[in-house]
N, C-alpha and C positions, 0 to 999 in steps of 0.2 A: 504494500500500500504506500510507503514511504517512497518508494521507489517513483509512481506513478504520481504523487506528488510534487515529488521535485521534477519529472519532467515535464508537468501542467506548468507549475514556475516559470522553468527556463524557456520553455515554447510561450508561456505571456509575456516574460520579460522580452524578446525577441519581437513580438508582436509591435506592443509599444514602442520599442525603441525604430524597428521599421516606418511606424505609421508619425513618425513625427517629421514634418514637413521641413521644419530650422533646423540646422546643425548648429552646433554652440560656435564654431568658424563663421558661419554666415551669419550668425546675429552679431557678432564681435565688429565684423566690417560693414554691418547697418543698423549700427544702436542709434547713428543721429540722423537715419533719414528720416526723410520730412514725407516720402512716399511709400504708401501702403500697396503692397499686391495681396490680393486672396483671388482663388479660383474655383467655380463648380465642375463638374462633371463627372465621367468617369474617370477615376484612378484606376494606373498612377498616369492615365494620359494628361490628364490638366495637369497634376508636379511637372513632368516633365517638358510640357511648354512652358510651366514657369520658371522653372530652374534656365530654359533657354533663354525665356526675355529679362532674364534677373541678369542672367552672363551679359547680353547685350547691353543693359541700362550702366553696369559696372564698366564696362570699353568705351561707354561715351562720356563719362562721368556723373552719370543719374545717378546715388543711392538708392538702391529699391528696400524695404522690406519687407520678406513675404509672414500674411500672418492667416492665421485658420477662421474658415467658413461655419465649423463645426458649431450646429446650433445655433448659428446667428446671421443674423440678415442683414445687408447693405445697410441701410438704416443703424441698425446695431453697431456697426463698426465706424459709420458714419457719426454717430454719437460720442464716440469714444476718440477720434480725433482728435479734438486738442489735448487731451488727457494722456494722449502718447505723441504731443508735439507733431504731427502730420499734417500735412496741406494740402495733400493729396490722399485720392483714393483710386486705385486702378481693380478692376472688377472683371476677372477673365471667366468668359464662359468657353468649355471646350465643348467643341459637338463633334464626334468620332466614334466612326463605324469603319473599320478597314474595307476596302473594296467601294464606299461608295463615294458619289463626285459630289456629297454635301457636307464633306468635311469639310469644319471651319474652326476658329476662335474669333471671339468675338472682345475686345478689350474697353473698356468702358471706364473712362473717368470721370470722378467726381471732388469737387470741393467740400473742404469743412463744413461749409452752410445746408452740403445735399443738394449742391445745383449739378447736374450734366454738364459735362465742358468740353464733350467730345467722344467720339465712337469709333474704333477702328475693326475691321473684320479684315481676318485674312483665312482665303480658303489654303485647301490644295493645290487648286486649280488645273489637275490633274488627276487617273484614278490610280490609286494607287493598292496595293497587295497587301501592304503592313504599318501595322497602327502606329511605328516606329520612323517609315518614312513619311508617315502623312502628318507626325509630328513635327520633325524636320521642318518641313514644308510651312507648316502652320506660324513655327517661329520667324521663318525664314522673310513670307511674307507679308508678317505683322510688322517685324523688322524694317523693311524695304517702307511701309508707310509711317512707322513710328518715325524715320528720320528726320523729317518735315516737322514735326511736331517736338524734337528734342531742344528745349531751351526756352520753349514756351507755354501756354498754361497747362498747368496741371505734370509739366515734368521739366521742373527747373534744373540746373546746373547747380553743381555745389557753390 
């Protein structure tokens, strides 16, 4: 019985420590941004487009940080704002289905106040076989539109 206790343990400790979005690295080099990322969808395809546009906002000099959906809604985090110094709100919805040409992400920011301040979607725009390239792809060309928008509302420069 002891036995199958400790392995209930180590397989939940495992769980949790999988299922946690921040590494203690990634919150170290955006404890003072000012912008928030959270994302819905299916996991782990939304982490891992955010982990892409988080790489991308870091090479341009945006601070992102990503923070969890779990239980709470736009509004919820939107309240919470100045309470964690943010200025920003960026709101990824991932839509992915391997195989079909309606893969998208949809990136949506928001201000302190809870005003919209901008929308960006990027498909696949191609079909693709695997949920790994049509994430790619997703980042790819959310990327190519977010560059227009880097240094302006809602994703200032440090």
């Amino acid at each position: 019985m002891r036995k199958y206790l400790l392995m209930g343990l180590i397989v939940l400790a495992a769980c949790v420590g999988a299922a946690s979005p921040v590494t203690a690295q990634q919150t170290e080099k955006t404890s003072g941004a000012k912008i928030l990322l959270a994302g819905t969808g299916t996991q782990p395809h939304t982490q891992n487009v955010m982990d892409g546009l988080t790489e991308y906002f870091a090479s341009v000099g945006i601070p992102v940080r990503q923070v969890s959906m779990d239980g709470k809604s736009r509004t919820d985090i939107i309240d919470k704002m100045p309470e964690m110094g943010a200025e920003s709100f960026l709101l990824l919805s991932v839509h992915l289905q391997a195989g079909s040409l309606g893969d998208k992400g949809v990136l949506q920011c928001w201000n302190a106040q809870g005003k919209k301040l901008w929308e960006e979607e990027g498909g696949v725009g191609r079909f693709t076989l695997s949920a790994g390239s049509a994430e790619k792809n997703i980042v790819k060309n959310l990327q190519k539109k977010l560059e227009k928008r880097t240094g302006g509302p809602g994703l200032p420069k440090k």
